[in-house]
N, C-alpha and C positions, 0 to 999 in steps of 0.2 A: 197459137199456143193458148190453152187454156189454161187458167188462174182461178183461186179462190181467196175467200176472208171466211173465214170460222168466227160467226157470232155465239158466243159461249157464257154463261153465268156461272162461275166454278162454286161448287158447297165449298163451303168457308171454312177451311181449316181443315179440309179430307184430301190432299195429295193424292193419294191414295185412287179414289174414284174420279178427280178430276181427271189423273192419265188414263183411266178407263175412257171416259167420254171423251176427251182429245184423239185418242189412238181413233176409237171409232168414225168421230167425224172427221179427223182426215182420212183415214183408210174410204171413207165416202166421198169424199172431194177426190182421191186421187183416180176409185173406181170411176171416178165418170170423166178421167182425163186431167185432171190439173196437175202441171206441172212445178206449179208455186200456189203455195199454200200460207196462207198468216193467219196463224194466230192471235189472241187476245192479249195485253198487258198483263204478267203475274199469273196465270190462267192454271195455277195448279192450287192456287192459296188462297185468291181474295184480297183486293186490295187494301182495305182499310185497316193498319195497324196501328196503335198507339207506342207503339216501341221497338225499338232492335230484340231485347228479351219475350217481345208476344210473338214476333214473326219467325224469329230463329230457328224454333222446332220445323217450318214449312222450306226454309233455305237447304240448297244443295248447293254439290260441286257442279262443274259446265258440263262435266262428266256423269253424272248420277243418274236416278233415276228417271228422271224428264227426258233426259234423253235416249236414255237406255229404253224406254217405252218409243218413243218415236221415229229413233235411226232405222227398226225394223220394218216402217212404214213407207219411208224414205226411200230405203235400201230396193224392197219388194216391187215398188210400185216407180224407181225412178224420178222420182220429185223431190224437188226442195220446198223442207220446212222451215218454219220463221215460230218461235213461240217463247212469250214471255215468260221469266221464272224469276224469285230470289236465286241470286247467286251468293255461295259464300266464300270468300277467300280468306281463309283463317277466323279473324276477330272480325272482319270485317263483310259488310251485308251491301250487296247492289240491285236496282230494280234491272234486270238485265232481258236480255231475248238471245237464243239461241238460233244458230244457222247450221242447217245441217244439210248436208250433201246427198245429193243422188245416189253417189255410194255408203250411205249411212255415216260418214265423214264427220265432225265434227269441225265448220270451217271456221267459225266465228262466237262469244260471245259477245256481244255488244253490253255498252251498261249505259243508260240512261245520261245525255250530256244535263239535261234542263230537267233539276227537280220540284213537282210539286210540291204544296205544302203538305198534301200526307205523306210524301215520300222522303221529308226531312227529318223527322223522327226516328228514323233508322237507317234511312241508307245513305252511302257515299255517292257523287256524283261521278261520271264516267268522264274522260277526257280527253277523249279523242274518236272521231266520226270513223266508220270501217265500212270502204265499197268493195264487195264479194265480187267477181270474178264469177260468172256462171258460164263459162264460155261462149259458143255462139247463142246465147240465149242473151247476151251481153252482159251488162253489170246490176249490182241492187246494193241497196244502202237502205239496212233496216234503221227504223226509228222509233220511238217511245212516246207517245201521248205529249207531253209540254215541252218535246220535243220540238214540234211545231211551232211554235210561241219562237223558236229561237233564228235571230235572223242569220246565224252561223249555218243554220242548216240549210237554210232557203240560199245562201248563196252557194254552198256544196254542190242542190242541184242545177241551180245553175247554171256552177262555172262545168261542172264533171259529165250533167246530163244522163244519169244511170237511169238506164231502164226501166227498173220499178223502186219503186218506195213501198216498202214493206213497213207497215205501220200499226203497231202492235198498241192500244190501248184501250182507256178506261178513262174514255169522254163522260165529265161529269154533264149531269143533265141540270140545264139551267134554264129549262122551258123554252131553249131553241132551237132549231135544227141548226146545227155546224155546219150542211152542206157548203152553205157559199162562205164561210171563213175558210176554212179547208180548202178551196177553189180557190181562196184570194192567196193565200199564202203559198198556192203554187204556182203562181202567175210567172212565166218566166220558164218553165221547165215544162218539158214534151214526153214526158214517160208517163208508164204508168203505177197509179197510187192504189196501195190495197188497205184500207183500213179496216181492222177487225177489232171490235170492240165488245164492251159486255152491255148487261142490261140490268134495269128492276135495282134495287136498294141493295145497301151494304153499309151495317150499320145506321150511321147517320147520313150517309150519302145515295144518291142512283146513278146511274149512269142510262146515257141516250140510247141504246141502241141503233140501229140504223148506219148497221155497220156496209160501210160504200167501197166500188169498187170506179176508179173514174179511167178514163184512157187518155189520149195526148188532149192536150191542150185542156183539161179537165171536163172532158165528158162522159158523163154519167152512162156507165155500162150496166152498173150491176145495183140493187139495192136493200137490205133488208130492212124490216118493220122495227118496227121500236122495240119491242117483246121478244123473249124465245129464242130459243137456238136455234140456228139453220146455218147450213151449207153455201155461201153465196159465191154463185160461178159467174167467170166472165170469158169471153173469147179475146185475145186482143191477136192483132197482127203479126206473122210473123217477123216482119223488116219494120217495126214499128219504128224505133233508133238507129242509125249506126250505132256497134259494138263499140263504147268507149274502152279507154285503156283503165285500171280499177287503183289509178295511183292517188292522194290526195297531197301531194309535193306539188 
């Protein structure tokens, strides 16, 4: 089964053309075969907001436009997408990632369990972990950037073992490469990890690029450069897992 991560830097504050570039580079990922696709953290807006009132205009519903652009991708080409977005539920704002089905489906949004500190400024914390069902293809359990950091998650995979980890962020850059924390924190779990992240400055912040694709027991399949957008494919094995069951009870 081929897989990819979408390393993306969205223009800040243009919705608008970030799902132009998202449609396209996955409609690329998927012409060349991928059947799961991740996206970036947020990757329609830019992460850095100083408040629920500055981001708001870029939040949608799990329905809208985000995915109104991508379910056709999905749909066309058979693959599942995974991509960050504000989600809005009424009054209220979550850093959230979308799952969307082969058949252009809406199967999940997910919202952020572990927030950073730019992500307290506006949004709510999500409260509960969601493992998708992809059928023989087994299970996935997307996740959010500080997500990671949480040892709630790291026992999810664990104890549940899902197939991939779809890992949607905006790894701040602190002049390390994450590979081996990333590596450590999956110690224990035999799937595989797609990390898509962005790159280059925002605001007062950057982020690492070098967005990774690892396979069982954290081995480095796939890799992209610090910079730039690109397409990053990996092949992993059919029979990588047994098909867990997608319950968290």
């Amino acid at each position: 089964m081929k897989v990819a991560a979408i390393q993306y830097r969205p223009p800040k504050g243009d919705p608008a053309r970030a799902r132009q570039d998202l449609v396209a580079l996955c409609t690329e990922a998927a012409q060349a075969g991928s059947k799961l696709i991740v996206c970036p953290e947020m990757a329609t807006a830019g992460y850095i907001w100083a408040s629920a009132e500055a981001v708001r205009p870029y939040a949608e519903a799990p329905t809208g436009p985000t995915y109104a652009a991508l379910r056709a991708v999905a749909e066309e080409h058979r693959a599942w997408i995974v991509c960050g977005y504000v989600e809005a539920q009424e009054a209220v704002l979550y850093n959230a990632a979308l799952v969307i089905g082969p058949s252009g489906g809406l199967v999940a949004s997910y919202r952020k369990c572990l927030l950073y500190r730019e992500d307290v400024h506006w949004a709510l914390p999500g409260s509960e972990r969601v493992l998708v069902d992809m059928g023989p293809q087994g299970t996935l359990l997307p996740a959010i950037c500080m997500d990671l950091n949480d040892d709630g998650l790291v026992m999810v995979l664990r104890r549940h073992q899902p197939r991939f980890l779809a890992f949607c962020t905006n790894w701040v850059d602190k002049g390390e490469d994450p590979l081996a924390y990333w590596q450590s924190r999956l110690v224990g779990w035999r799937g595989c990890f797609l990390a898509a992240n962005s790159w280059g400055p925002d605001e007062h912040t950057g982020f690492t690029g070098l967005s990774t694709i690892l396979g069982s027991d954290g081995a480095l399949l796939a890799r992209a450069p610090a910079t730039g957008d690109h397409v990053l494919l990996a092949t992993v094995p059919d029979a990588l897992l047994p098909v867990e069951q997608p319950s968290l009870t």
